[in-house]
N, C-alpha and C positions, 0 to 999 in steps of 0.2 A: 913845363910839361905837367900835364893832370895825372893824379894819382888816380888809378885805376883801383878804385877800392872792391871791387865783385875779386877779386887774386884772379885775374882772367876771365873769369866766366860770361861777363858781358858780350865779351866779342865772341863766344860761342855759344851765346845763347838760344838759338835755334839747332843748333846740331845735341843741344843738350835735351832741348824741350820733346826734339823727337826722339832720345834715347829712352825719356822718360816714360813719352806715352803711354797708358796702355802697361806698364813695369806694376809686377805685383811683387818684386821681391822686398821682404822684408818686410810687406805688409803683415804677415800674423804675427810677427813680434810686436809691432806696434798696438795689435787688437790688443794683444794681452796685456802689455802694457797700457795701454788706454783702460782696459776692466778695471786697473787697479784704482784709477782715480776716480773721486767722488761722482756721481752720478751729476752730468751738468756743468762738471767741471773746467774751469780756465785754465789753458796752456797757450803759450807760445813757441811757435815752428821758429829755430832761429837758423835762419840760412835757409830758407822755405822753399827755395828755384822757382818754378811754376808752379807746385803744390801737388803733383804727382809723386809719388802714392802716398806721401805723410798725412798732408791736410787733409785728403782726403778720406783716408784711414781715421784721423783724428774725428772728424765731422759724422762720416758713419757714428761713430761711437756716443755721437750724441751731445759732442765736447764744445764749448766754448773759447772760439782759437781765434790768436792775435800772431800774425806772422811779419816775417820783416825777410829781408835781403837787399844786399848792395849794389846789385844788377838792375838798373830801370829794366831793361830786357825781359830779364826774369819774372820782374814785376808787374810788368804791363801783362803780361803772359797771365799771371797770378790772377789779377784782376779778370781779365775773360773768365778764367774760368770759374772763380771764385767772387763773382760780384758784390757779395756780403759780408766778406770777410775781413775784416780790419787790414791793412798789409801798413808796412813802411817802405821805403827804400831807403835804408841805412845800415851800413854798416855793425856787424852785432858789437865790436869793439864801443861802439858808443851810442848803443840804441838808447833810445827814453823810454823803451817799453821796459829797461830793468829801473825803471822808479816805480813799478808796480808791484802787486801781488800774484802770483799764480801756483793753483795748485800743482802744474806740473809742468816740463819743459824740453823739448828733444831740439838737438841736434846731429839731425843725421848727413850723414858725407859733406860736413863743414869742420870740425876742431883741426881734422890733418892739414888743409889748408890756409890756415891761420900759421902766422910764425910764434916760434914757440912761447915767445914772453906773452903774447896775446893767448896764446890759446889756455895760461896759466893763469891771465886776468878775467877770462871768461867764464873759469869754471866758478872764481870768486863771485863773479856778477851774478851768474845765476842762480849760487845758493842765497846772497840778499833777495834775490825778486823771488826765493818760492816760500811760500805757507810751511809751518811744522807741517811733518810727517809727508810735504813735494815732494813729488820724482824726478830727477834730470834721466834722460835717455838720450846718451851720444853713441857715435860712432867713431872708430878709430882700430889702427890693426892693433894688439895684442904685442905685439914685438917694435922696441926700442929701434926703429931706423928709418929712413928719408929715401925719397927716388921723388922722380919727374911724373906729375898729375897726367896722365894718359888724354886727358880732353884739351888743356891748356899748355903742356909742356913745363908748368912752374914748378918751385921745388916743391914739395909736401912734406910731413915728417909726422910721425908718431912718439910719443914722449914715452909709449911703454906702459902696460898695465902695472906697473910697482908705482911711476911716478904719479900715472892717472889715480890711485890708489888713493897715494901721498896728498895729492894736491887734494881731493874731495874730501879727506878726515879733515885736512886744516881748516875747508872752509863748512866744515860742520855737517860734512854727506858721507853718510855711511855707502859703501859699495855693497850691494846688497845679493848683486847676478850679473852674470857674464852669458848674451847669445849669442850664438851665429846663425843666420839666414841661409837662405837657399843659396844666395851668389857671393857667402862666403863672408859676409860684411861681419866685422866683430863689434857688437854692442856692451857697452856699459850701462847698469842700472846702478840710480843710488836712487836714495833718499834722507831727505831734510831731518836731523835728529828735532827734537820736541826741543821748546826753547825751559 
């Protein structure tokens, strides 16, 4: 049997792409958080779908974006709409794109789908791949608990803003702000302390 690395999303990759379309939620968090980075600045979208509304909230802003995801689906998706844009299809557990440098890094409605030993190696990975003074922006609810992904039916889990907390001091990310969107989504900001 083949490992379905996308945690489902592949085989719903069309009911996804049209949920997405045209979705402005959470786009102003992202502006803002995009001002904060260097003017020009490189980020990587990790878990990027089709690139609705992240990349291209990212792009607006002027920014230099490397995205990846584990959905050929998604990806090929990605690429229409996105033809310039660097993409992978890999999984973020083992992308090559963390042997790089980047000023800044979002994952948004990807950590809760990771299981939890991954979504604790992940946060390590992307303080190695940001510059002092990077921003990581993820997404995840606020409260310690698991239920079934509404798109795919798989488990999901939240490790809880004390743990999210824990794990970014360890790997050198200050937590810095806490948003929520219009459709409720609870973001984490850090940033990379100076070496």
């Amino acid at each position: 049997m083949i490992e379905d690395r996308s945690n489902g999303y592949d085989a719903i990759a069309d009911a996804f792409v049209a949920a997405r379309s045209g979705s402005t939620t959470g786009r102003a968090v992202i502006r803002r958080w995009a001002a904060s980075l260097p003017a020009g600045g490189t980020v990587v979208d990790i878990g990027c779908g089709s690139g609705e509304p992240v990349t291209a909230a990212l792009i607006d802003a002027g920014l230099a974006v490397s995205a990846l995801d584990a959905s050929p689906a998604l990806v090929a998706a990605f690429r229409r709409r996105f033809p310039a844009v660097e993409v992978a299809c890999e999984p973020a557990e083992r992308s090559r794109f963390f042997g790089r440098r980047f000023d800044g890094a979002v994952a948004i409605g990807l950590m809760f789908l990771l299981p939890e030993n991954a979504q604790r190696a992940l946060v390590g990975r992307v303080a190695g791949a940001l510059k002092p003074g990077g921003r990581f922006l993820f997404t995840a609810p606020r409260q310690a608990r698991a239920w079934d992904d509404v798109l795919t039916g798989r488990r999901s889990s939240s490790l809880g803003a004390a743990e999210y907390g824990r794990l970014l001091d360890a790997a050198g990310l200050d937590l810095i702000a806490e948003h929520v969107d219009e459709g409720e989504n609870h973001h984490f900001e850090a940033r990379k302390r100076a070496a």
